[in-house]
DRENPAPA-44494 format. One line per field, with one value per residue (C-alpha): x, z, y; residue in one letter. Coordinates in nm, 3 decimals, decimal comma, always signed. Layout:
N
px = c(X / ...)
pz = c(Z / ...)
py = c(Y / ...)
code = c(a / ...)
END
This chain:
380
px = c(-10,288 / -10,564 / -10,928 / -11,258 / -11,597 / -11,913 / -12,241 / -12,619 / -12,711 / -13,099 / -13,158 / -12,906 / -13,221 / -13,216 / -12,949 / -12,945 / -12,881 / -12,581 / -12,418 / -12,475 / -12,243 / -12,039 / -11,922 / -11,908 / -11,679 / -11,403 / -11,440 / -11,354 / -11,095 / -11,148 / -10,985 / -11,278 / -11,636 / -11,893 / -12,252 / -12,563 / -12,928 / -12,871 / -13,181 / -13,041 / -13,228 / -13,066 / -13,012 / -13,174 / -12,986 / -12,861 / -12,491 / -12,280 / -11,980 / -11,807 / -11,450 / -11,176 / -11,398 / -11,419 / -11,415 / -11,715 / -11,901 / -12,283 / -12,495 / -12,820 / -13,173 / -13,501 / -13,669 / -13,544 / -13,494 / -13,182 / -12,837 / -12,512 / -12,189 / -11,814 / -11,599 / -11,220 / -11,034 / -10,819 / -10,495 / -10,568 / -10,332 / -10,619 / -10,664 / -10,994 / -10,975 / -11,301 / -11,608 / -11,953 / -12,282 / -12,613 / -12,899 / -13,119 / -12,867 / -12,798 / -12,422 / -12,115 / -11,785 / -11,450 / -11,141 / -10,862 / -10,550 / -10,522 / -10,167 / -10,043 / -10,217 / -10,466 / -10,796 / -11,140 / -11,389 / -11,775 / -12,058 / -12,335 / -12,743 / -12,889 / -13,264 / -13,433 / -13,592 / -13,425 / -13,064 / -12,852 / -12,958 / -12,918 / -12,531 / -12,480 / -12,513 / -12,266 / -12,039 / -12,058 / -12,026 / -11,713 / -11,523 / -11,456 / -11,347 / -11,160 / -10,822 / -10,538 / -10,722 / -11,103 / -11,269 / -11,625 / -11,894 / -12,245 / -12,608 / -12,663 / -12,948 / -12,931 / -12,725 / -12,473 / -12,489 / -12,851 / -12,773 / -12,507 / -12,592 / -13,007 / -13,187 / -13,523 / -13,767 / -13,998 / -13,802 / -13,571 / -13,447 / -13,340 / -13,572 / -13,471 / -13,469 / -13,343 / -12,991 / -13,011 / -13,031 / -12,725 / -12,535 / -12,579 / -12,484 / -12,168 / -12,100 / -12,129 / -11,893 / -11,612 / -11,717 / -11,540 / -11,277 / -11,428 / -11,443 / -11,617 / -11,338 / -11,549 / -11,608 / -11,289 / -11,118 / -11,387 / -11,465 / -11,702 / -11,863 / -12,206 / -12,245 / -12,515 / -12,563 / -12,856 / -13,186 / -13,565 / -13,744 / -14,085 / -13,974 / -13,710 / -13,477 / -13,114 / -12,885 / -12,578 / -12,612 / -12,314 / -12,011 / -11,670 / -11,559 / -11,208 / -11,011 / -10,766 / -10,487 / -10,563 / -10,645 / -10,313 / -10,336 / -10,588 / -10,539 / -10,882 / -11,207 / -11,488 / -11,858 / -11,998 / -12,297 / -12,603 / -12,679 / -12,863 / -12,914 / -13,091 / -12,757 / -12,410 / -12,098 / -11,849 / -11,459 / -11,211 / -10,837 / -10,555 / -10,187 / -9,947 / -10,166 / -10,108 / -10,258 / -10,294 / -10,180 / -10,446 / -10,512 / -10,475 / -10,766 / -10,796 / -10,976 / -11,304 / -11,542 / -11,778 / -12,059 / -12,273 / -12,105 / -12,315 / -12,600 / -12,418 / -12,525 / -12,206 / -11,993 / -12,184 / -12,108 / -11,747 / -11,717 / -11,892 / -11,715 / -11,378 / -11,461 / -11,587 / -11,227 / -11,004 / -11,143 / -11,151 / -10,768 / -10,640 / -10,849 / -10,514 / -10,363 / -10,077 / -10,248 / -10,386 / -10,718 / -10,573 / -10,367 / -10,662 / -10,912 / -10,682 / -10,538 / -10,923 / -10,943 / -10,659 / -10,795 / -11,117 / -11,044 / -10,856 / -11,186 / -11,396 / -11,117 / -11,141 / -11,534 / -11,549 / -11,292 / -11,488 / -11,849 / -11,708 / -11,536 / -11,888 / -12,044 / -11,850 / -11,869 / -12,251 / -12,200 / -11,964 / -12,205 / -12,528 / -12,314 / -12,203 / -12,613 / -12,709 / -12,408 / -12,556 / -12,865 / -12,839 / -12,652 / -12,880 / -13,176 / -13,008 / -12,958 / -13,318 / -13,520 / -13,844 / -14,048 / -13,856 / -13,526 / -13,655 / -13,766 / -13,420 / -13,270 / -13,500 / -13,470 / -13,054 / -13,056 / -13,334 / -13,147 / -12,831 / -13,086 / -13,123 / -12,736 / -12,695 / -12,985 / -12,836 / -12,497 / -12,597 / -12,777 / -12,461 / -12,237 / -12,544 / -12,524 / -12,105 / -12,248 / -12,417 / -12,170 / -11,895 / -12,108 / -12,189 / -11,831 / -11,659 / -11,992 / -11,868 / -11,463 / -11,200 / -11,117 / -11,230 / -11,598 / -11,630 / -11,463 / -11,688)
pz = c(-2,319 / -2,265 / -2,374 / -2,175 / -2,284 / -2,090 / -2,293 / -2,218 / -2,590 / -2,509 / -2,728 / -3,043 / -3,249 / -3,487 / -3,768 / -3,762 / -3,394 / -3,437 / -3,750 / -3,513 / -3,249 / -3,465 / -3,601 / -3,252 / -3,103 / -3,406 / -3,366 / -3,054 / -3,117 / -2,790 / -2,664 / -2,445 / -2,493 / -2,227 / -2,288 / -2,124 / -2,200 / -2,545 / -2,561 / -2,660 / -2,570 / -2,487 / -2,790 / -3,058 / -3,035 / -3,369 / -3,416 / -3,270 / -3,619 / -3,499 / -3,672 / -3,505 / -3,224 / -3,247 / -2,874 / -2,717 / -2,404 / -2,326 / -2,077 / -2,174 / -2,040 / -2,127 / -2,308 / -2,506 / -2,218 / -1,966 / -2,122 / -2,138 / -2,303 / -2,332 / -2,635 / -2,708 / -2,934 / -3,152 / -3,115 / -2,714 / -2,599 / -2,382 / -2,195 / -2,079 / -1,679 / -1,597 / -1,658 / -1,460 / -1,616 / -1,466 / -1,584 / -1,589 / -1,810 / -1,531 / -1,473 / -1,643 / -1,467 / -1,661 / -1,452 / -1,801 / -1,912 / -2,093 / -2,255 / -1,996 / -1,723 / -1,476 / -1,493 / -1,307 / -1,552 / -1,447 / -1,637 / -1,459 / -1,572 / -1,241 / -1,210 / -1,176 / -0,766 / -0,489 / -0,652 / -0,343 / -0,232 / -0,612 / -0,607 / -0,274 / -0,429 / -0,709 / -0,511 / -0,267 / -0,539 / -0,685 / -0,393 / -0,435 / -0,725 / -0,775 / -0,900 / -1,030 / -1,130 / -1,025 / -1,302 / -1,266 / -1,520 / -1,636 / -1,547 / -1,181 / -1,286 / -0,930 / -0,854 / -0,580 / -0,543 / -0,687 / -0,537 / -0,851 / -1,075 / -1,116 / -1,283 / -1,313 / -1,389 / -1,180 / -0,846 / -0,847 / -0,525 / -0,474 / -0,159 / +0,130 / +0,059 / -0,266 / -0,050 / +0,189 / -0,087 / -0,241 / +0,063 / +0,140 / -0,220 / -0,146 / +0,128 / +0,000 / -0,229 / +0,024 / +0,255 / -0,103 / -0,145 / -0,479 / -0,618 / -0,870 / -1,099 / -1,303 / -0,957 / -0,882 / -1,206 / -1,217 / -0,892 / -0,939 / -1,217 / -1,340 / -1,657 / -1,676 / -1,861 / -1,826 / -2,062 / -2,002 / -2,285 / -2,141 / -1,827 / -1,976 / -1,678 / -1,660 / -1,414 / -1,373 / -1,353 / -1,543 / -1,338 / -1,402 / -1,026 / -0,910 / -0,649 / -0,477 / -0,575 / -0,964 / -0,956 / -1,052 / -1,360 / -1,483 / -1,722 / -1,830 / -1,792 / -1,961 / -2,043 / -2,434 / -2,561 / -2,563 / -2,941 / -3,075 / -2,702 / -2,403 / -2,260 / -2,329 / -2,312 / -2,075 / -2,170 / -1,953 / -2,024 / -1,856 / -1,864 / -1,949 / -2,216 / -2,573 / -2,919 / -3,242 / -3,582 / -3,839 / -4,104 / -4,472 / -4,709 / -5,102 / -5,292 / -5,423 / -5,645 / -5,456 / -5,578 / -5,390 / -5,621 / -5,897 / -5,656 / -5,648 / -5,967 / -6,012 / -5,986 / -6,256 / -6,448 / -6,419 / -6,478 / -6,829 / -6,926 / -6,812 / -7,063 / -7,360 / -7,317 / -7,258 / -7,578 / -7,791 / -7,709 / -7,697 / -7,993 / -8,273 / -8,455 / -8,255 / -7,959 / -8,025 / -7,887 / -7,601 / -7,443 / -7,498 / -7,336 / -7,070 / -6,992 / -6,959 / -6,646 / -6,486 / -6,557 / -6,468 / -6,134 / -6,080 / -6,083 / -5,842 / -5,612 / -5,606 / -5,543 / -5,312 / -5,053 / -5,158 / -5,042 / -4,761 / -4,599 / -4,664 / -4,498 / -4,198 / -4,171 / -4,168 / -3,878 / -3,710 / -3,729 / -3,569 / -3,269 / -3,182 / -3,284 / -3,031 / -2,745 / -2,720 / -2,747 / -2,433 / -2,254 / -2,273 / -2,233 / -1,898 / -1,756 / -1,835 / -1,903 / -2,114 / -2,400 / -2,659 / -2,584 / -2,581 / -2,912 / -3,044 / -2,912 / -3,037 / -3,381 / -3,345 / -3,287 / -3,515 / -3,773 / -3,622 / -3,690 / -4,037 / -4,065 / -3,965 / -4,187 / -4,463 / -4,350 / -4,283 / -4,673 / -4,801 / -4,581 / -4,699 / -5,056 / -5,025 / -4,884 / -5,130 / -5,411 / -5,245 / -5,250 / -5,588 / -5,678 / -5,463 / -5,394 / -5,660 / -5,626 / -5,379 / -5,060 / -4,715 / -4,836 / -4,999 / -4,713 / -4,460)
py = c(-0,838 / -1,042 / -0,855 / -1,022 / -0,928 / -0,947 / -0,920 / -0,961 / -1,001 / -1,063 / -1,401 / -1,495 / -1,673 / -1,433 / -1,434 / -1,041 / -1,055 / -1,351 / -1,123 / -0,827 / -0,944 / -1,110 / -0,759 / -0,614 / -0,902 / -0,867 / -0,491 / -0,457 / -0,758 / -0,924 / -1,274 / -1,432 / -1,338 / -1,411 / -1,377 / -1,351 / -1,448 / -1,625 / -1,790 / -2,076 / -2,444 / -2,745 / -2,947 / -2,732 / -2,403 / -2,236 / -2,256 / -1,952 / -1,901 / -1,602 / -1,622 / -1,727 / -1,847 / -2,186 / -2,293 / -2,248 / -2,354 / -2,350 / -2,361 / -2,396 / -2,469 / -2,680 / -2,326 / -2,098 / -1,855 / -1,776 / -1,935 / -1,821 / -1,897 / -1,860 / -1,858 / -1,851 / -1,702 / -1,903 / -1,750 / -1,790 / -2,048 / -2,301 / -2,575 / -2,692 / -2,839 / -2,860 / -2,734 / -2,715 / -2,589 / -2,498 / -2,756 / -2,422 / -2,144 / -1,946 / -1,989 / -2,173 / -2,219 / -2,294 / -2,437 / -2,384 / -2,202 / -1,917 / -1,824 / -2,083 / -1,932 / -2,067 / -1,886 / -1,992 / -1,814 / -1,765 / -1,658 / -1,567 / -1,435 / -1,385 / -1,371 / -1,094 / -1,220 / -1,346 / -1,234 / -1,236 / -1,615 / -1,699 / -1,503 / -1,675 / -2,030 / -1,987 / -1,822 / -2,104 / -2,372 / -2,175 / -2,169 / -2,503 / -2,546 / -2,214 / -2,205 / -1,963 / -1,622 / -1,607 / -1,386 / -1,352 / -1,164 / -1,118 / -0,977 / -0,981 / -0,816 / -0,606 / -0,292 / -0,300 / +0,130 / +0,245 / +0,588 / +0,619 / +0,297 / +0,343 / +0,631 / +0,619 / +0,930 / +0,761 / +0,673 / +1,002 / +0,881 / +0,522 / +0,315 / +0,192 / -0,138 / -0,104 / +0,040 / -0,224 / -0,512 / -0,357 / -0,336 / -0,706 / -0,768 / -0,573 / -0,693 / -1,045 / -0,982 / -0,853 / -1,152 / -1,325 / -1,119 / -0,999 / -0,619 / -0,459 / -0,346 / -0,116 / +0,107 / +0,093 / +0,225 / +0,509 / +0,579 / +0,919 / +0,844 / +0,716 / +0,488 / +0,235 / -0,102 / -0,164 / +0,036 / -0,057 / +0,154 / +0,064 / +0,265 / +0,470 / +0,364 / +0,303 / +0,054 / -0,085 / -0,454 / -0,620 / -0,668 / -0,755 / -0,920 / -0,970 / -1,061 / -0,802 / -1,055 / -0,992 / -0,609 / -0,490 / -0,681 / -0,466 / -0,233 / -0,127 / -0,163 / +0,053 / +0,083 / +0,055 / +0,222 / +0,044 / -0,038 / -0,381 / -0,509 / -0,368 / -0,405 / -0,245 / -0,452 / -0,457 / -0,470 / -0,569 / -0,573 / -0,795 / -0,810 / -1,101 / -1,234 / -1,297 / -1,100 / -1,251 / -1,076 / -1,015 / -1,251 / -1,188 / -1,248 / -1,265 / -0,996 / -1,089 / -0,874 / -0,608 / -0,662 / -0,431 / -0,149 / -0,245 / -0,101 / +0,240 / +0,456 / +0,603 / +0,337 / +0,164 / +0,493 / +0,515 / +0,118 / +0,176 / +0,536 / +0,342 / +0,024 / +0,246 / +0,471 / +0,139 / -0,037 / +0,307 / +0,420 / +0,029 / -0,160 / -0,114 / -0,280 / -0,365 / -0,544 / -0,873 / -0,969 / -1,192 / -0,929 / -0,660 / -0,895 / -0,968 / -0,631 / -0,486 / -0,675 / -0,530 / -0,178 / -0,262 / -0,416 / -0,126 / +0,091 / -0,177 / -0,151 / +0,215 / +0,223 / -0,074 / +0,095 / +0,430 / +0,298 / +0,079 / +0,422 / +0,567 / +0,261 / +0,256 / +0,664 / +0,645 / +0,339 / +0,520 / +0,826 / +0,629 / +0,532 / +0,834 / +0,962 / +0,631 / +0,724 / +1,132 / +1,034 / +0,793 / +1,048 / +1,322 / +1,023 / +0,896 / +1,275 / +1,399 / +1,078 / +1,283 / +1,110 / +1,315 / +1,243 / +0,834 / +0,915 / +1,024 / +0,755 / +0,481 / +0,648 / +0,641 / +0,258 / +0,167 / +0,345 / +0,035 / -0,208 / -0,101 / -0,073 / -0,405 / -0,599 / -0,459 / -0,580 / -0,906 / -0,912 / -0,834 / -1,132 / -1,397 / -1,272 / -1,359 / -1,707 / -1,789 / -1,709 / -1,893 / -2,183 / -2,143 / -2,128 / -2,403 / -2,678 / -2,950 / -2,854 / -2,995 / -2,843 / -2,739 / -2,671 / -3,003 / -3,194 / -3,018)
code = c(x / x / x / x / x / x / x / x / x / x / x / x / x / x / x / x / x / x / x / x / x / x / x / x / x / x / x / x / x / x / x / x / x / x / x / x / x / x / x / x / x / x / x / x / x / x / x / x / x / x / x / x / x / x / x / x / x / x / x / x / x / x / x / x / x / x / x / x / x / x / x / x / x / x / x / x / x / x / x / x / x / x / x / x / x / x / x / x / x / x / x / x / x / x / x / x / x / x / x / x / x / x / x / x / x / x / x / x / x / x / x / x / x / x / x / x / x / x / x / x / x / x / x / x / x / x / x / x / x / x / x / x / x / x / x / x / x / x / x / x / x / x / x / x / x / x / x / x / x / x / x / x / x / x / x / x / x / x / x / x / x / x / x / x / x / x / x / x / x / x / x / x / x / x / x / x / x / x / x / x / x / x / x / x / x / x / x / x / x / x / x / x / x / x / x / x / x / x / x / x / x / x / x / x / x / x / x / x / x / x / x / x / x / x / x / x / x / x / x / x / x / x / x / x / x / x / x / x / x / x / x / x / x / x / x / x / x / x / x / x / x / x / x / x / x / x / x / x / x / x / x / x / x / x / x / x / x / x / x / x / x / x / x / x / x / x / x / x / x / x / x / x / x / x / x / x / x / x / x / x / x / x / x / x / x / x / x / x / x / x / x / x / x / x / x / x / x / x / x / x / x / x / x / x / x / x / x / x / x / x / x / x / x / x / x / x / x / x / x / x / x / x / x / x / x / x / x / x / x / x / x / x / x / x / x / x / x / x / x / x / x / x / x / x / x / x / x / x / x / x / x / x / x / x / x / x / x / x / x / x / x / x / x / x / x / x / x / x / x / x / x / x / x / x / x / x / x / x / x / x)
END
């Protein structure tokens, strides 16, 4: 299998924002990651360390507006073949092999006027370059069916021209041979993508596009909840592709359970029992010393898997706050269900500043440890 994800992240300046989607990428373990609207200017743009995604490609423009990117996954077999990026951010085209197959990626952030001359032009310019399987994502920032993919508690009813715009956008696409997989795979059903809190209105705007060649390839394609962007993510999963096993990693010391009152107590109780029953004549002082640290790592184990389940509960528990909250929100857009909802993913912004406190605190102490000694941090 072969997992493709399409985000409008809204700007990646921030280090919360980077950490943020760093966690939501290995969550949902996906193989390519496409994203739209990083923010990121050409030539002084913050570097993008997610793990395991090392290959990257950016297209960027002259302000810290528009961009977009695409990164591999290191276990992806891939082969670059050519690449072509918009001067302005709007659009990046990859030409490669993936798992020994030929792909034509494109990532597209359409602006938010004149999108169907705009989706006309890359269209037209990828047409001639296309080869193998032509995959195409991101914010079109219109909606092909506003009838089912816009509600607004303003504009009940979608206009005219609205319809007509997103039947020439349709049609457009079929003029390509392209389809919008998400439509097809859930043909009667509503989801949106798209969340403007100043007008509390939802939209579809992100589209995964395929050719009728590739659709039976497919084997998923679904709609996230909107959390830390104004946009949700998009997953799409392939056949004939390749997954990567997880890697193994060497236990450190927790320290955030010297925060947590009651680990604190059991680590003392523990100590004051160990020395008591232990301290005799028949143990030396080397194997007492020594043996305490067995014990005691036995207890920070115990906590740290204790208060990371607790962690991860309460996360777990703010996304599924954040998902009913937007699904009552998008069904009967009022002030007070806006309110819940803001609440639920302010309460994920909290989750995740503490989160990324934590990962910079583990920064700095493996800096600490391995500045001055050989290895990859000292050859870096």
């Amino acid at each position: 299998m072969l997992k493709i994800l399409s985000y409008n992240v809204k700007g990646l300046n921030a280090p919360v924002k980077r950490h943020s989607l760093e966690a939501e990428v290995l969550r949902l373990k996906a193989d390519v990651v496409c994203l739209q609207e990083t923010h990121f200017k050409r030539l002084a743009h913050p570097l993008l360390r997610i793990r395991n995604f090392t290959t990257q490609y950016h297209a960027t423009g002259p302000t810290r507006a528009r961009g977009v990117s695409i990164l591999i996954r290191s276990n992806v077999v891939f082969q670059l073949h050519r690449k072509i990026s918009d001067p302005q951010g709007r659009y990046l085209i990859l030409v490669c092999s993936l798992n020994h197959k030929t792909y034509t990626l494109v990532n597209v952030y359409s602006p938010n006027t004149e999108q169907l001359s705009f989706i006309s032009g890359v269209l037209h310019r990828v047409s001639l370059v296309a080869t193998g399987i032509l995959l195409i994502c991101g914010d079109l920032n219109y909606s092909i069916d506003p009838g089912r993919d816009v509600r607004s508690p303003k504009i009940p009813i979608p206009t005219k021209r609205s319809i007509r715009q997103g039947q020439k956008l349709s049609d457009l696409f079929s003029s390509h041979g392209l389809y919008d997989v998400w439509r097809l795979w859930h043909p009667g059903e509503s989801e949106f993508t798209f969340h403007s809190k100043v007008h509390n209105m939802y939209s579809r705007l992100d589209y995964f596009l395929l050719q009728g060649s590739s659709l039976p390839q497919v084997l998923h394609c679904e709609i996230l909840d909107i959390t830390w962007s104004d946009h949700a993510p998009i997953l799409l999963t392939v056949g004939e592709g390749g997954e990567g096993g997880a890697g193994k990693f060497t236990w450190r010391f927790n320290d955030s359970i010297l925060f947590d009152p009651g680990a604190l107590a059991e680590i003392e109780q523990t100590l004051k029992e160990y020395f008591v029953l232990n301290n005799t004549s028949g143990i030396t002082p080397e194997t007492l010393w020594q043996a305490h640290k067995a014990v005691l790592r036995g207890v920070c184990l115990k906590w740290a898997s204790r208060l990371n389940k607790a962690r991860q509960a309460d996360r777990l528990l703010i996304l599924s706050q954040i998902h009913l909250a937007a699904q009552a929100n998008s069904s009967d857009p009022t002030p007070a269900h806006l309110k819940t909802l803001l609440e639920a993913q302010a309460r994920l912004s909290d989750w995740n500043y503490k989160a990324l406190l934590y990962s910079q605190r583990r920064l700095k102490t493996r800096y600490y440890a391995f500045r001055d000694r050989p290895g990859r941090l000292l050859a870096r």
